[in-house]
DOZA-639289 format. One record per residue: residue number from 0; x, z, y of N, C-alpha, C in turn. Coordinates in steps of 0.1 Angstrom, whole numbers. Atoms other than C-alpha are relative to their C-alpha. Layout:
<fimis>
NUM,X,Z,Y,X,Z,Y,X,Z,Y .
...
</fimis>
This chain:
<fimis>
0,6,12,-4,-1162,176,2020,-9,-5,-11 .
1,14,7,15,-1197,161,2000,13,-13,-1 .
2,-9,15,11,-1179,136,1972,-12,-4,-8 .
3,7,8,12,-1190,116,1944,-2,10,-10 .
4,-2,-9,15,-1187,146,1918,-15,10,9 .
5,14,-4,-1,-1220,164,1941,-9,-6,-1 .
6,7,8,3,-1235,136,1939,-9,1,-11 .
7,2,2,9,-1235,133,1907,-8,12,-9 .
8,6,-9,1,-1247,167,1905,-16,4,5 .
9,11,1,0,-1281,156,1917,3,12,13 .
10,-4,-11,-6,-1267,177,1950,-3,-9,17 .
11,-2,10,-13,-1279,161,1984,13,7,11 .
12,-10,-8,-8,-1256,161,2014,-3,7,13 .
13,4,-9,-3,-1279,177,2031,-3,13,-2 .
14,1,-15,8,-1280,205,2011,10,6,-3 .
15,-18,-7,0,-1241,207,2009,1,5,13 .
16,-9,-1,-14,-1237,208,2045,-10,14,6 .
17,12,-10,-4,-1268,236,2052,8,14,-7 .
18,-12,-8,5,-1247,256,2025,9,5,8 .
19,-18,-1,-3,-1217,251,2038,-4,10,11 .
20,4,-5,-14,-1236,264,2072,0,13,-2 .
21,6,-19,2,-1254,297,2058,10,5,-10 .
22,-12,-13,5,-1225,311,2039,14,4,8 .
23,-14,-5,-8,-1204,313,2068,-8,11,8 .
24,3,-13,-9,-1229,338,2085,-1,9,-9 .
25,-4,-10,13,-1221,358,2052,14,7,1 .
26,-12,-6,3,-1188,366,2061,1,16,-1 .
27,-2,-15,8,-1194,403,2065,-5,4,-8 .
28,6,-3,9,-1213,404,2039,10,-3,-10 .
29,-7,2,7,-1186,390,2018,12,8,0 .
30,-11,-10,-2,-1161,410,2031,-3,12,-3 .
31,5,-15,6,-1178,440,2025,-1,4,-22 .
32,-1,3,14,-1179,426,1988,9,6,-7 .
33,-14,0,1,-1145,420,1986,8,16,0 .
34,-5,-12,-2,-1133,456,1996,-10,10,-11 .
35,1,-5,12,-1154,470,1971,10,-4,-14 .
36,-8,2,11,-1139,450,1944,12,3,1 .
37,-14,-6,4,-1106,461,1952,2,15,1 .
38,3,-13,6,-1116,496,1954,-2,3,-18 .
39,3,-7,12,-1131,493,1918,15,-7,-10 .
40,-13,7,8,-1102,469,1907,15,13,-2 .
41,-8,-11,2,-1075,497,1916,-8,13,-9 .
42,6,-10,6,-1097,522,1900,4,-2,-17 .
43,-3,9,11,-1099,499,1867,17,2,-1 .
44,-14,7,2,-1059,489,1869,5,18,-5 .
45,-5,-16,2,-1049,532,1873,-7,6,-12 .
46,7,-1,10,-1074,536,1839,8,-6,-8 .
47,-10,6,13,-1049,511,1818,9,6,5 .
48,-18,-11,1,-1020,530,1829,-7,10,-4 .
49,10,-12,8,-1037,562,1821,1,-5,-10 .
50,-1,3,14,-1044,548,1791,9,-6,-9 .
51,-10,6,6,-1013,533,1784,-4,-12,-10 .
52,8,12,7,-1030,502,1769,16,-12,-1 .
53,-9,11,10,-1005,478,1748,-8,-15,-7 .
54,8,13,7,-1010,446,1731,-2,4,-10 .
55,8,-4,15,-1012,465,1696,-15,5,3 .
56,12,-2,-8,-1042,480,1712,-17,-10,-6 .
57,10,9,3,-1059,447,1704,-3,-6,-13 .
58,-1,5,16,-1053,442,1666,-14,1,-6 .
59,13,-4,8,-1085,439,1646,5,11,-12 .
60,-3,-7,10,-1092,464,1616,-12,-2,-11 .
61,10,1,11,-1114,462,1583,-5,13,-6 .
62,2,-10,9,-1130,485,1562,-7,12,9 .
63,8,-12,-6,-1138,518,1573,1,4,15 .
64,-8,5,-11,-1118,514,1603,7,14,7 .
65,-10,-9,-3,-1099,550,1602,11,0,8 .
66,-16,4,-5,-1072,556,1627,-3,-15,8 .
67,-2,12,-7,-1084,524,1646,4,6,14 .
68,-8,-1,-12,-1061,526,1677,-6,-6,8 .
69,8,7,-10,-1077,502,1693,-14,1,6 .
70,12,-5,-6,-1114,513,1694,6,15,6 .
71,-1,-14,-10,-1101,549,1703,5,-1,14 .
72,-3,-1,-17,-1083,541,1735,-6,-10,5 .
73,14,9,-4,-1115,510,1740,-6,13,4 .
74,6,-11,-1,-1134,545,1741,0,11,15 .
75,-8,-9,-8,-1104,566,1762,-2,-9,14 .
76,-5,12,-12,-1101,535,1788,-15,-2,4 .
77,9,-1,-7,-1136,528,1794,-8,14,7 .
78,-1,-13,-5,-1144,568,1800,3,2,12 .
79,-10,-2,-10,-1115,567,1825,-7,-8,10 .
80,7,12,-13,-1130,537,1845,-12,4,3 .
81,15,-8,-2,-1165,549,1846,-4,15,9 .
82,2,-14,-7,-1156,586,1856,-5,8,-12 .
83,4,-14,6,-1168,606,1823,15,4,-11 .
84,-5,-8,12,-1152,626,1796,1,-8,-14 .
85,-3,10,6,-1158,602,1769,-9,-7,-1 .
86,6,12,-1,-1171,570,1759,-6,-3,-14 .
87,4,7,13,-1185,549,1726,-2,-16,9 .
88,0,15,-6,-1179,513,1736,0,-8,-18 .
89,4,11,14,-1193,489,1705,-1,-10,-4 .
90,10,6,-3,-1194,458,1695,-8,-3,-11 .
91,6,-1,9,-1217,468,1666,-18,7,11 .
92,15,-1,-8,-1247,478,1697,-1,-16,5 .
93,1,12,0,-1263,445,1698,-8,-7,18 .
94,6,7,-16,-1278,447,1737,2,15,5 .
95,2,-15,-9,-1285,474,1765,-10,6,-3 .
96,10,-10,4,-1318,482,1748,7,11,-10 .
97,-8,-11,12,-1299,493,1717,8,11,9 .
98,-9,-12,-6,-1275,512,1739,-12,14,7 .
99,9,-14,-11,-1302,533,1759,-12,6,-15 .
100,4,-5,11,-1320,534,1729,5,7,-11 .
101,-9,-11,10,-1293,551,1704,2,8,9 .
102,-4,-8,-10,-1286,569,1736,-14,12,-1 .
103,10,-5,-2,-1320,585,1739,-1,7,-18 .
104,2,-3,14,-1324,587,1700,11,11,-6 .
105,-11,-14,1,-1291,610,1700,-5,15,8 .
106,2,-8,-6,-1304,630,1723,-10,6,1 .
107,18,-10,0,-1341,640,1718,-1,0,-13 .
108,8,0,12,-1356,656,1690,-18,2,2 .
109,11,-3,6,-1387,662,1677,-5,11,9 .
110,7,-7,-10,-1411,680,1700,6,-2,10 .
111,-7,-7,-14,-1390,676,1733,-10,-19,11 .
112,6,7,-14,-1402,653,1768,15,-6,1 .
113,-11,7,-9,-1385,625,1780,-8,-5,12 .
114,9,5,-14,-1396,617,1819,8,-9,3 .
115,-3,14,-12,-1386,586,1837,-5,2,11 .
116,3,0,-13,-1385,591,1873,5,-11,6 .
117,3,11,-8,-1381,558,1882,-10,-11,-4 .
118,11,9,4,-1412,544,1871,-2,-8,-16 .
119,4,5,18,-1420,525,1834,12,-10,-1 .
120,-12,8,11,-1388,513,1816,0,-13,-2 .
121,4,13,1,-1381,476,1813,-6,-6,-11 .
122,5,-2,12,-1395,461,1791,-5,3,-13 .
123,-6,-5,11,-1380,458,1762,7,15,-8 .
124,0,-18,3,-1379,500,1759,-15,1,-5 .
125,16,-7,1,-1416,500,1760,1,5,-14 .
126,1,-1,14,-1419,496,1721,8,9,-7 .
127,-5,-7,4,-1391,515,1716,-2,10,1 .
128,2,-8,-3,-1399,543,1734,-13,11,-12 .
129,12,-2,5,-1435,542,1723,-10,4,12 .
130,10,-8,-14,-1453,546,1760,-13,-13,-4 .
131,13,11,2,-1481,512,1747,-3,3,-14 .
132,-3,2,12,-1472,508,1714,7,10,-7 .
133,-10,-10,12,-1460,530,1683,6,-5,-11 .
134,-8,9,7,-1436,510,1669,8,8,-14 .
135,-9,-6,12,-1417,520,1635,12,6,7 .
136,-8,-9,-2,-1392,546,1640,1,-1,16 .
137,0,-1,-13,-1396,547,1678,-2,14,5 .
138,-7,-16,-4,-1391,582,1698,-17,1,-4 .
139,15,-9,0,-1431,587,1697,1,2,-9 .
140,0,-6,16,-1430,584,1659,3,12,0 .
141,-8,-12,6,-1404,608,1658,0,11,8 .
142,4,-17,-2,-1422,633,1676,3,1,16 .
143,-4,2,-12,-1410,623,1712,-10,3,10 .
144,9,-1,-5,-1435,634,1741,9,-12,11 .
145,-4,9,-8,-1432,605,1770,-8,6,14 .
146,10,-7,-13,-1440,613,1811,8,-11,8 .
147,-7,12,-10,-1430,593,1841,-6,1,12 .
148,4,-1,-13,-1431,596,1878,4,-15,8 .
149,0,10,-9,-1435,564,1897,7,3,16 .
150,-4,1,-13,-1414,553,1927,-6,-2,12 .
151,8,2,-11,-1426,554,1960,2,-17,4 .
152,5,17,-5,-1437,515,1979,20,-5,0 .
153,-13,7,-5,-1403,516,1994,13,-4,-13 .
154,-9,-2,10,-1383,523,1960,7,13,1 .
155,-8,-14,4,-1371,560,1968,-13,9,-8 .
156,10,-6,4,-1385,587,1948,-6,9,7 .
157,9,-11,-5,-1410,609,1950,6,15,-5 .
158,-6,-11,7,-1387,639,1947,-13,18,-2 .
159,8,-12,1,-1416,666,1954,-6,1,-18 .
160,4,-3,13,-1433,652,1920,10,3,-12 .
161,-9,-1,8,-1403,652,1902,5,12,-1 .
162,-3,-13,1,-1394,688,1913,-10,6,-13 .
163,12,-6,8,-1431,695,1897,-3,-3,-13 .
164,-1,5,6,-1428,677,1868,10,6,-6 .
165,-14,-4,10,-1392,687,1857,-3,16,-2 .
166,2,-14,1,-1405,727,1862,-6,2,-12 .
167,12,-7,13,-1435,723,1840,4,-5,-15 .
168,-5,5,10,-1424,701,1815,14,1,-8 .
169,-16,-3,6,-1386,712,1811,5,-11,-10 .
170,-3,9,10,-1376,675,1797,15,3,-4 .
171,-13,0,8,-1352,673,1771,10,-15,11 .
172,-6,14,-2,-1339,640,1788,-8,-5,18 .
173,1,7,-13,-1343,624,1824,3,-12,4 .
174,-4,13,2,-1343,592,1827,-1,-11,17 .
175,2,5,-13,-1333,568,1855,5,-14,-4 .
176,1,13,8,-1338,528,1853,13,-5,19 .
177,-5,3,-10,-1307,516,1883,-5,-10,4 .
178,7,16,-2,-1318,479,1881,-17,-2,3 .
179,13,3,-3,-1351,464,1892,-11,-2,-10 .
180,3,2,10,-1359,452,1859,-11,-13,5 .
181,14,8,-6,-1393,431,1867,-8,3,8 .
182,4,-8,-8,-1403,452,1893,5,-7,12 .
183,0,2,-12,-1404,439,1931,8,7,11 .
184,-3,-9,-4,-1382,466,1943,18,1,0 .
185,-22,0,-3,-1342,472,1957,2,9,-15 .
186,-10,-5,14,-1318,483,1925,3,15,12 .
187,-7,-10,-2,-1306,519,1934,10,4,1 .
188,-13,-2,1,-1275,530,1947,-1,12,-4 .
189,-7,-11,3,-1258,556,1928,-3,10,7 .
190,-1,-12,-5,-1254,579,1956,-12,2,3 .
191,12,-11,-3,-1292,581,1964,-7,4,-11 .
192,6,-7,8,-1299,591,1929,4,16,2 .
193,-2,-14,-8,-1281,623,1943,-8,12,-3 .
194,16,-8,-3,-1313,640,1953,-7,6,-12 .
195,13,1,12,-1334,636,1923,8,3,-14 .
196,-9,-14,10,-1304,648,1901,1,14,3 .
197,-5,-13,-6,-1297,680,1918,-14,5,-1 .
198,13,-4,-4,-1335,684,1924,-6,7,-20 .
199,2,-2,14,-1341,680,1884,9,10,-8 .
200,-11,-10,5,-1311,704,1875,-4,12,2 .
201,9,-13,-5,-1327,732,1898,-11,4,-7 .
202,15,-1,7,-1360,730,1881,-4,0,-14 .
203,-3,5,18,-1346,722,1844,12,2,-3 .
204,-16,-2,0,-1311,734,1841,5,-9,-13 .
205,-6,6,16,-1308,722,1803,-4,-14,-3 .
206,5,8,5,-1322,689,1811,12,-12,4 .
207,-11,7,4,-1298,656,1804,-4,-10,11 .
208,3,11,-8,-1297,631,1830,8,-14,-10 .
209,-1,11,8,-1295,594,1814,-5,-11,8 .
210,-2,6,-14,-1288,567,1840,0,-17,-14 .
211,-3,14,10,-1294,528,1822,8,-1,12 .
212,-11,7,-9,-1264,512,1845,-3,-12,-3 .
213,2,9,6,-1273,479,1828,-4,-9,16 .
214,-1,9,-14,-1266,449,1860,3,6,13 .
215,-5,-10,-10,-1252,479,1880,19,2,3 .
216,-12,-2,2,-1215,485,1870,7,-10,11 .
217,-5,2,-12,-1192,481,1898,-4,-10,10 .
218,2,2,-12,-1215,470,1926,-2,8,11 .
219,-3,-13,-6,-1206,501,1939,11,9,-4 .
220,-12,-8,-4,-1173,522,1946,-5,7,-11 .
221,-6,-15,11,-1182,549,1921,-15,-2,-9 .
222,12,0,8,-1209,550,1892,-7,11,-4 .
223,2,-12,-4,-1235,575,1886,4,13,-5 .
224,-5,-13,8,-1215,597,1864,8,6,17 .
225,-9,-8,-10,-1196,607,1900,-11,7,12 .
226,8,-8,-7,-1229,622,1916,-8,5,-8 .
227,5,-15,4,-1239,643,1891,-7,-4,-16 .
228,5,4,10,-1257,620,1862,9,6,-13 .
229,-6,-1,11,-1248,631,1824,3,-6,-9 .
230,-3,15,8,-1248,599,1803,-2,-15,8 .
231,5,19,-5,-1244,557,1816,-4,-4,-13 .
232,7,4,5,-1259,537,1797,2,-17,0 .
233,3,17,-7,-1249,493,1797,4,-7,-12 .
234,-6,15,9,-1241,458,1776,8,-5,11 .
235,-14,2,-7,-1209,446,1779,-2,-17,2 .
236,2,17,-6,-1224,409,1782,-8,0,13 .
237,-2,-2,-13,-1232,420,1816,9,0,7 .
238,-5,-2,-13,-1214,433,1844,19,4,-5 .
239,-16,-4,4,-1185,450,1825,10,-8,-8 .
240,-8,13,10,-1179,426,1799,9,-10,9 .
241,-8,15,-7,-1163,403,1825,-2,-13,-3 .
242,0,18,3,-1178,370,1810,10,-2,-10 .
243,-11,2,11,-1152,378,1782,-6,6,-15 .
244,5,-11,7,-1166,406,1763,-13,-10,-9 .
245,11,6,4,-1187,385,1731,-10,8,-5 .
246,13,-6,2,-1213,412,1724,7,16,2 .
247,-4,-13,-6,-1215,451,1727,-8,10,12 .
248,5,-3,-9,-1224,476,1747,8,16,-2 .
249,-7,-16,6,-1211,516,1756,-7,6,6 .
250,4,-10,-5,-1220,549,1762,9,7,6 .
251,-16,-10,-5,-1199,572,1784,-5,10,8 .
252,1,-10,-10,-1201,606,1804,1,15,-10 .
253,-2,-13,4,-1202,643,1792,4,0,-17 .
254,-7,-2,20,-1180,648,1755,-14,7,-7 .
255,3,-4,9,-1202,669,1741,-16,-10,-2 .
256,10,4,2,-1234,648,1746,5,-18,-6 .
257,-3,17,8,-1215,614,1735,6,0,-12 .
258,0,-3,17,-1206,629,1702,-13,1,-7 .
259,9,-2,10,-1238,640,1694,-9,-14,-2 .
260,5,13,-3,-1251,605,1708,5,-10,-14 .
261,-8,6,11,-1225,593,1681,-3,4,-14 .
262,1,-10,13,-1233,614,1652,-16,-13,-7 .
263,14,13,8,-1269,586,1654,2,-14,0 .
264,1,11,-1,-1253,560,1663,7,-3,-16 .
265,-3,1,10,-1234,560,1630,-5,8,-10 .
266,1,-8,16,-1236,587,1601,4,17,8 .
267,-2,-15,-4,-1238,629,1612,13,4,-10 .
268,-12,-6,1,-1204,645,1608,9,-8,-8 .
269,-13,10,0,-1186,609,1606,1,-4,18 .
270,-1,13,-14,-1198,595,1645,9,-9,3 .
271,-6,14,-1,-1170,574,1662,18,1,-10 .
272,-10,-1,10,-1142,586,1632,3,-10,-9 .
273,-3,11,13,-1150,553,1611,-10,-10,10 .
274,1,11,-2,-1158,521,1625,9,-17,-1 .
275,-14,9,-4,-1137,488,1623,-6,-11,5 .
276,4,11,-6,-1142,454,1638,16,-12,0 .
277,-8,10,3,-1126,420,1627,8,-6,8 .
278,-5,8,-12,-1123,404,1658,8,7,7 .
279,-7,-6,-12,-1099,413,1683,-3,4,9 .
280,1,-8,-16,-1102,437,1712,4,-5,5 .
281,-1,4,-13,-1088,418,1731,-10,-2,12 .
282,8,3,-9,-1116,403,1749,-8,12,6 .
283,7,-13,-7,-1130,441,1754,8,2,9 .
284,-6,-7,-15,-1103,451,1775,3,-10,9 .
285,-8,11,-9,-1089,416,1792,-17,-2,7 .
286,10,0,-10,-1131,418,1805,-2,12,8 .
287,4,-16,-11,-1133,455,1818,11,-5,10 .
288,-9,3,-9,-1098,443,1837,-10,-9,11 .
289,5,11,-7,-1117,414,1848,-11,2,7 .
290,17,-3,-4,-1153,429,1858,1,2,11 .
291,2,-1,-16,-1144,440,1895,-2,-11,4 .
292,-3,12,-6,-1136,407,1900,-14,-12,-1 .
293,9,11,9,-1163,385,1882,-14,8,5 .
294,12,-2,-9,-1191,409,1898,4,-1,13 .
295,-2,4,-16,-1177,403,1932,-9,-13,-2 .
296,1,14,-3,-1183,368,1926,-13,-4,-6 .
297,12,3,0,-1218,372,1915,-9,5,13 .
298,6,-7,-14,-1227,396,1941,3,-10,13 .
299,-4,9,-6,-1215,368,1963,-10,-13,1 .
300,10,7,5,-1238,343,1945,-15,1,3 .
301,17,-7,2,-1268,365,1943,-4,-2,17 .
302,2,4,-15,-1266,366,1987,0,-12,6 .
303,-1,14,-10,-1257,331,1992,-19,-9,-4 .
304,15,3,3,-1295,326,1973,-8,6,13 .
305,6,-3,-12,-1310,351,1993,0,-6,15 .
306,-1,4,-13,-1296,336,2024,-11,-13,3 .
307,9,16,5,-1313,297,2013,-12,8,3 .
308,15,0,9,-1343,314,2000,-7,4,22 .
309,4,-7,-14,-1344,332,2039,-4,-9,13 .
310,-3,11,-11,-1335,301,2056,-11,-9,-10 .
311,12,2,6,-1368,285,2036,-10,9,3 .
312,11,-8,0,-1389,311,2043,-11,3,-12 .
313,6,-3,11,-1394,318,2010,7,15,-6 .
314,-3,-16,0,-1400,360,1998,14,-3,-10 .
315,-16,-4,6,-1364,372,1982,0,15,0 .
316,-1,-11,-1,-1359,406,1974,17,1,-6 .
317,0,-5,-13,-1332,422,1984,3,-11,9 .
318,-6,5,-11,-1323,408,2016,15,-7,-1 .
319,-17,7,2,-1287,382,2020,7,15,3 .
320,-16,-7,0,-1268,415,2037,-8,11,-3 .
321,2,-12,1,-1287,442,2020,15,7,-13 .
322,-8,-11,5,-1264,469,2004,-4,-4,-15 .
323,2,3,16,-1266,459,1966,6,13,-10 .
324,-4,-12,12,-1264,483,1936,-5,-8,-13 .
325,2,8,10,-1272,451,1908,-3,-12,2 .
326,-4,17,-2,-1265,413,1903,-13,-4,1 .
327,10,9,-3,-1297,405,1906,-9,-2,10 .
328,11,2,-17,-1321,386,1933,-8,-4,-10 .
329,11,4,2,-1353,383,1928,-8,-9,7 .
330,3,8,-7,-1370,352,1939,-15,-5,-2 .
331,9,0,3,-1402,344,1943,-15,-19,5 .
332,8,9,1,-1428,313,1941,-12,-4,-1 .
333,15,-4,0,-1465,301,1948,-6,-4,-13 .
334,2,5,14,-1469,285,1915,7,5,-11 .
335,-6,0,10,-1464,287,1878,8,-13,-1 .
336,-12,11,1,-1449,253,1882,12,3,3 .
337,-11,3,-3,-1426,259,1909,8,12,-10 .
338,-12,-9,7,-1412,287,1889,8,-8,-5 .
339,-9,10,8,-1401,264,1860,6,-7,2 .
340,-11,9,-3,-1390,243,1877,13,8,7 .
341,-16,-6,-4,-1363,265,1895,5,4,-12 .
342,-10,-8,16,-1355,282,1859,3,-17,-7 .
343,-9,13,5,-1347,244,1851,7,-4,6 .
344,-9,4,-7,-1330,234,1879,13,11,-2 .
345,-18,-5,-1,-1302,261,1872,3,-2,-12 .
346,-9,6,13,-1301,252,1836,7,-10,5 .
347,-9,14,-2,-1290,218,1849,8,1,5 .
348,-17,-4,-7,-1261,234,1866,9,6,-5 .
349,-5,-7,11,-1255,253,1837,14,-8,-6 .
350,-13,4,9,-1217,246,1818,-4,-3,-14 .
351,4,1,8,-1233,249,1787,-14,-1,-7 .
352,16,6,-1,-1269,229,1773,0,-3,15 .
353,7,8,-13,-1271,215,1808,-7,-8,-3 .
354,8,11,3,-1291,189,1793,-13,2,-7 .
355,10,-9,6,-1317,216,1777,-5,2,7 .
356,11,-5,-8,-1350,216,1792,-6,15,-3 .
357,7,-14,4,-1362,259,1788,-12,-3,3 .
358,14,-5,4,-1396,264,1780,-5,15,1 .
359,8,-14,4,-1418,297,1782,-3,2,-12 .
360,-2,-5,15,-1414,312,1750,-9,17,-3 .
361,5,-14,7,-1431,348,1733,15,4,-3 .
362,-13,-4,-2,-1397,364,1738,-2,16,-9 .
363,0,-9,10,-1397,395,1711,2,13,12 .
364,-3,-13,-8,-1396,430,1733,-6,-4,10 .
365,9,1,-14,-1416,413,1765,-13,1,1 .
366,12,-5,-4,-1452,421,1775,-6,-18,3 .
367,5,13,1,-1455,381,1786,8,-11,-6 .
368,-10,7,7,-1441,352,1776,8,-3,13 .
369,-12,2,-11,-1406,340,1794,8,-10,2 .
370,-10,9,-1,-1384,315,1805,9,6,6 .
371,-13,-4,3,-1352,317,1801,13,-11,4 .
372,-11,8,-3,-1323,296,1822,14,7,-5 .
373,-5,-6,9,-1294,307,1800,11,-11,-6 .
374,-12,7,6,-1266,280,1797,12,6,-1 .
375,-13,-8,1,-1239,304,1789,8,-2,-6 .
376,-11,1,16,-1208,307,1767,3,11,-7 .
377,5,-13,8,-1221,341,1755,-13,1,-1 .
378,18,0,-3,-1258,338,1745,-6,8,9 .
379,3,-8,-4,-1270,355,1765,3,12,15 .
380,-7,-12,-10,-1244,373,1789,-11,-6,14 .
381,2,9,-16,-1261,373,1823,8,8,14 .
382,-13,1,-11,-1229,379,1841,3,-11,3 .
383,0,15,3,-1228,340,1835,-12,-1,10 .
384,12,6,-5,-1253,322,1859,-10,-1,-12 .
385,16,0,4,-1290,328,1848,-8,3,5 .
386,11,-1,-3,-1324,327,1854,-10,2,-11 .
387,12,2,11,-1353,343,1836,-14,8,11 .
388,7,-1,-5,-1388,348,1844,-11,10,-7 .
389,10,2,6,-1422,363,1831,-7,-9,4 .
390,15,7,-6,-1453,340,1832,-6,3,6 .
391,11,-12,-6,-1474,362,1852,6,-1,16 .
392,2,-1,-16,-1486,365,1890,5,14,2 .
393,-10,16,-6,-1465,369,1914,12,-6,-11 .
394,-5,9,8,-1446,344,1900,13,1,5 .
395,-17,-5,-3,-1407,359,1901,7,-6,-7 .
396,-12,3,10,-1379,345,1891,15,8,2 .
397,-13,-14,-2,-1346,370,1884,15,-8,-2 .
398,-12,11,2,-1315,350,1891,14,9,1 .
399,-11,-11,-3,-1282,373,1882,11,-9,-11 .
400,-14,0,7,-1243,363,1873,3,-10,12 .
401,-9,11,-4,-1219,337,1883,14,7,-11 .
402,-15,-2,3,-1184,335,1867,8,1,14 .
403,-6,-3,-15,-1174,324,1898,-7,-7,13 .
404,5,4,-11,-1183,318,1933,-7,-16,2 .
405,3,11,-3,-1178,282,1934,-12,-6,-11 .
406,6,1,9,-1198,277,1903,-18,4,7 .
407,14,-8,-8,-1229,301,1921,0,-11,13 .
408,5,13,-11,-1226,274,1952,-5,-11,-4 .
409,6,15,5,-1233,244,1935,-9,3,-8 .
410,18,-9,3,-1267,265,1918,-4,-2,11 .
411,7,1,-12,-1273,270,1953,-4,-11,7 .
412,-2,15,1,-1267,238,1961,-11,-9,-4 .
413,6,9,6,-1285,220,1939,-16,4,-1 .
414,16,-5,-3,-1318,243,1942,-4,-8,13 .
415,5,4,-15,-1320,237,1978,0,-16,-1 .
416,7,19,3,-1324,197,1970,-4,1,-4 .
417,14,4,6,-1349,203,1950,-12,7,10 .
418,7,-7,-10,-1366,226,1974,-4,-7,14 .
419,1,9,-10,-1362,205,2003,-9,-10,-2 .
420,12,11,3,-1391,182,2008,4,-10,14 .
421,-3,13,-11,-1376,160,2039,13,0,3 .
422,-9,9,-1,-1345,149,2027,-1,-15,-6 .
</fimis>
């Protein structure tokens, strides 16, 4: 029932009750949610047995951090949930660039091809990579060749070029981006990277497939390590973290390539043998428990926008009941105004700085400048409700998280009163 406490939320009650409307023609959409997450939840739960996970488990350690019990079965336990052989979960990787970027940097040397067959890397890789810029110790420096086959309009690939491509070139590395990043285009499910694994395997037997997962992790039954991919790739202040997890990020899938991955991410012939970490594990494992659950209830979030944005007649990518493979909707606006102003209106719904107006900022690793809705209680997690944007035509805004549902309603909520021009 609209109260005094929407109100006060700057939330009309026409915009409660229109809500209230369009998320009930969501129900199979929601229910389809739902039965994922308890697919990946039992998945998750039979990984801490497996792993026999204890509360010592969670003890911090100092120093060199020998024998840490805790990061080794953090390591053993996310492996098991994911589907590979082993893992490197950290929270000494400070984002998902760093993760894809020590990942890459383990794995290519000097003279070898890395191809991207899903089009140009987001964009805080560019620099690292070196496909604009040749940034200090970046793969070009270090001798890296770069190539890349663009996706077709719709978002599948162009497997014929990639057959032709992976023959001539024999890359050391294959690279696949699951999320949309700033790109106009549906996230990829897992199972249709399929194709374009098997296709690249035939044509390059020795070449490494390297999947970013990053706003992917369990919005789907199985991840790409179970159709054929050889390394994932995510930050744990995303999807996996559960909104628990305070920084971090892991690697996981084939042992022998997440050792060698590990041998750069630390020191050659110590990798994940010495590390320690003050803080308590806890919050690593009490958020992988929690991740099925807390992407349900973004994936939940993300549709009930799209639904608004549809019932507006304003563009949305994907669709309220399209098939999702990452938290994020893409939303779109005829102005640089209205952007800002939606990336303000969810700060002000935000739990934390709700009262912080965001600005367009020169954002370190972006191509434009960005705004950034971002009231979190992890800088940064956007498993947490947020919105960020570039400056630049068209004028998109990328709205991914919730903690929880109810939380993502009253976002929704409170946009659509501002959107609404005849109430």
């Amino acid at each position: 029932m609209y109260c005094e406490s929407y109100k006060k939320l700057n939330i009309s009650e026409r915009a409660y009750e229109t809500v209230r409307r369009l998320e009930k023609e969501l129900k199979d959409v929601f229910a389809n949610i739902e039965s994922i997450e308890c697919e990946n939840q039992a998945r998750v739960l039979n990984a801490f047995h497996d792993c026999r996970v204890a509360a010592h488990y969670f003890n911090p350690t100092t120093g060199y951090g020998y024998d840490d019990i805790g990061r080794d079965n953090l390591d053993r336990l996310f492996a098991e949930a994911l589907g590979g052989e082993a893992a490197i979960v950290s929270p000494q990787i400070i984002s998902g660039t760093h993760a894809i970027f020590t990942a890459l940097a383990g794995l290519l040397r000097p003279g070898d091809t890395m191809l991207s067959v899903s089009g140009k890397p987001y964009d805080t890789l560019m620099d690292a990579i070196g496909i604009e810029n040749t940034a200090p110790c970046s793969l070009k420096e270090n001798g890296v060749e770069y190539d890349q086959v663009e996706l077709n309009g719709d978002g599948s690939f162009k497997l014929d070029e990639i057959a032709h491509k992976a023959k001539k070139l024999q890359p050391r590395v294959a690279y696949f981006q699951r999320s949309r990043g700033y790109a106009w285009r549906e996230s990829i499910i897992p199972q249709n990277m399929q194709p374009a694994f098997e296709i690249i395997k035939k044509n390059s037997p020795n070449t490494i497939i390297v999947v970013d997962n990053c706003y992917g992790e369990f919005t789907q039954n199985a991840e790409p390590l179970a159709y054929g991919a050889d390394i994932i790739v995510g930050s744990l202040i995303k999807n996996i973290g559960g909104g628990l997890a305070p920084t971090g990020g892991y690697i996981a899938g084939g042992k022998a390539y997440v050792e060698r991955i590990a041998n750069r991410m630390t020191v050659p012939g110590i990798g994940r043998e010495a590390g320690s970490y003050f803080g308590s594990y806890l919050p690593f494992y009490q958020g992988l428990f929690n991740a099925p659950h807390v992407v349900a209830q973004s994936l939940k979030t993300s549709a009930l926008f799209a639904k608004v944005f549809e019932f507006l007649k304003l563009p949305t990518m994907p669709a309220s009941d399209a098939n999702r493979s990452d938290i994020v909707q893409a939303l779109r606006f005829n102005t640089k105004e209205e952007l800002i102003a939606f990336c303000r209106c969810i700060q002000s719904v935000s739990p934390v700085d709700g009262h912080v107006v965001p600005e367009p900022w020169a954002m370190p690793g972006y191509q434009n400048e960005v705004i950034m809705a971002a009231g979190t209680f992890i800088q940064g997690a956007s498993i947490e409700l947020t919105a960020d944007a570039p400056i630049c035509e068209p004028f998109t805004a990328y709205v991914q998280g919730a903690l929880n549902y109810s939380h993502g309603r009253l976002a929704v909520m409170r946009v659509l009163t501002e959107l609404s021009t005849d109430d």
